[in-house]
N, C-alpha and C positions, 0 to 999 in steps of 0.2 A: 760297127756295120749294122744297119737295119734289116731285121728279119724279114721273113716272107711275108710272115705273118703281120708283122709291123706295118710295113707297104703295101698290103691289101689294104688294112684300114683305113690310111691315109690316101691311099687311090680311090677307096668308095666312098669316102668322103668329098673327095676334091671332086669325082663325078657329078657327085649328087647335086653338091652347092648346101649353101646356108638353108635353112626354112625347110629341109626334106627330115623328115623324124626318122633315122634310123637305128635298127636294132640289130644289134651285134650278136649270134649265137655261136656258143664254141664250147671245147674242151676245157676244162679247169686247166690242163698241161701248159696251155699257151696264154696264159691268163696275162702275164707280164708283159707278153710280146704284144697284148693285144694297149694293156696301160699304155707302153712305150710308142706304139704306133698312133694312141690319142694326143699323146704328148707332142708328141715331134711335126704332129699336123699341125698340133694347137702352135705352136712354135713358127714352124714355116710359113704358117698363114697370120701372122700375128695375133692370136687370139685368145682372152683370159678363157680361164677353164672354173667354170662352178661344176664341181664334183661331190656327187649326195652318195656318200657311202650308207648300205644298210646292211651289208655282209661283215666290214673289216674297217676295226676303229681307222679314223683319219689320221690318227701317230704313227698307228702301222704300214699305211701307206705311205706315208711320207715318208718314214726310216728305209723303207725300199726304194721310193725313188731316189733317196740319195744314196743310197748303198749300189743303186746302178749308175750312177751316176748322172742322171734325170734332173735340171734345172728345176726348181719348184717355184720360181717366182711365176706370179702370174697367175694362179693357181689355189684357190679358194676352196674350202669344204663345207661341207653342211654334214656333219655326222649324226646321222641316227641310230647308233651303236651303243658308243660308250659309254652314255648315262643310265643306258638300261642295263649294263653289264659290270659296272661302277669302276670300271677302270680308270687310269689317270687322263686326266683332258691334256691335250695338246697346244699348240701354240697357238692362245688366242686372235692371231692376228688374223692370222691364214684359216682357223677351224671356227663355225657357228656349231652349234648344241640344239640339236631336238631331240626333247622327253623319250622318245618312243617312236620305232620305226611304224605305228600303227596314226601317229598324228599328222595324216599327209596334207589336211591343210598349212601345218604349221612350217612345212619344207618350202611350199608354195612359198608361203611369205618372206620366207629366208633366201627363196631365191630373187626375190623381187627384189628385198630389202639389196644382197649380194651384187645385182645389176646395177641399183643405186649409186651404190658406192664405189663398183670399181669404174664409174663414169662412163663416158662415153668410149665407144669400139665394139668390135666382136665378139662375138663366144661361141664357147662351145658347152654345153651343159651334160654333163654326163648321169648319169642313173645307176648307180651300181650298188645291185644289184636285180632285177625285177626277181629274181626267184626267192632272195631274202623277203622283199616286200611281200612276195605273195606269202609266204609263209605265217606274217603280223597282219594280213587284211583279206576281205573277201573281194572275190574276182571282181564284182561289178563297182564296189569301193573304189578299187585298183584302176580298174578302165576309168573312172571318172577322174580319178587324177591324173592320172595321164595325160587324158585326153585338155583336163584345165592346161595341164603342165608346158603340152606339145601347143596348142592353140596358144598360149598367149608369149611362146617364143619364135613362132611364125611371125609377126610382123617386126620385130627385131635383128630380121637374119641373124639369127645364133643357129648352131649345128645341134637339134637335140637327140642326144646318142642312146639308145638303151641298152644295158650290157645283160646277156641272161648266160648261164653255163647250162650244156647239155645234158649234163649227166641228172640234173635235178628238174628238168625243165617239165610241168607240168601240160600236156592237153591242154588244157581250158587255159593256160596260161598263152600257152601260141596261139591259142585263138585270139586272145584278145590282144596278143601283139599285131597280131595281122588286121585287127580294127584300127588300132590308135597310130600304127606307125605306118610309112608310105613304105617303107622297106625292109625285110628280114634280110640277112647275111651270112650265110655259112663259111665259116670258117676252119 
């Protein structure tokens, strides 16, 4: 059964439509419900999911979406985590590897590279974390990729999602969601 929390997501999404940059803010507590509500949109709308972890290696993610039992095909990562942290790399199929969640050109290209490859359809491109990222870059760094990030997934209709937790959420960090994306979301 889908949470509340789940079906907000997927109902502000379906609102919005493709091409709207929205930012998801919430509590850590609900953090899975909020995964699960990306998933299940990405799913009922047909749509691959490039997901840039910089909070939590892409293993760890995936061993909980199957632990919830969450479909994972479909479903692509760009981790910025685990080679700074030197942990084990995950399933090269499904995960790409960048150096350092402070290399944000190089996510760029991996998402590009990512759109290549999974052909032609929809997406949804998720962000998770911006409060991780701001933590490895400075604000105006931050806004400029974003801002490349959200601009060149507008004329693609992909859904681009930013996920921030409240409890760490910086000022100057809302600030610059409220520039780069067409919607904040309380959750």
């Amino acid at each position: 059964m889908m949470s509340d929390i789940a079906a907000a997501v997927g109902n502000t999404l379906e609102d919005a439509g493709p091409a709207v940059a929205t930012a998801f803010q919430f509590p850590v507590a609900v953090y899975f419900d909020v995964l699960r509500g990306l998933v299940e949109f990405s799913q009922a709308n047909d749509l691959r999911v490039i997901y840039i972890t910089a909070a939590v290696p892409a293993r760890t993610i995936l061993a909980t979406f199957r632990a919830l039992d969450i479909d994972v095909n479909g479903i692509c990562f760009i981790d910025c985590i685990s080679q700074m942290i030197m942990s084990e790399k995950a399933d090269s199929d499904r995960v790409i590897y960048v150096e350092s969640p402070t290399i944000l050109e190089n996510i760029v290209l991996k998402v590009e590279y990512l759109m290549r490859r999974m052909g032609p359809g929809r997406r949804l491109v998720v962000v998770d974390s911006i409060n991780s990222l701001a933590i490895h870059n400075d604000a105006k760094i931050l806004s400029e990729f974003l801002h490349v990030l959200i601009s060149n997934l507008g004329p693609r209709e992909a859904y681009p999602v930013v996920l921030t937790m409240k409890e760490a959420l910086k000022p100057e960090t809302l600030g610059m969601l409220a520039l780069v994306c067409d919607q904040i979301v309380d959750l």
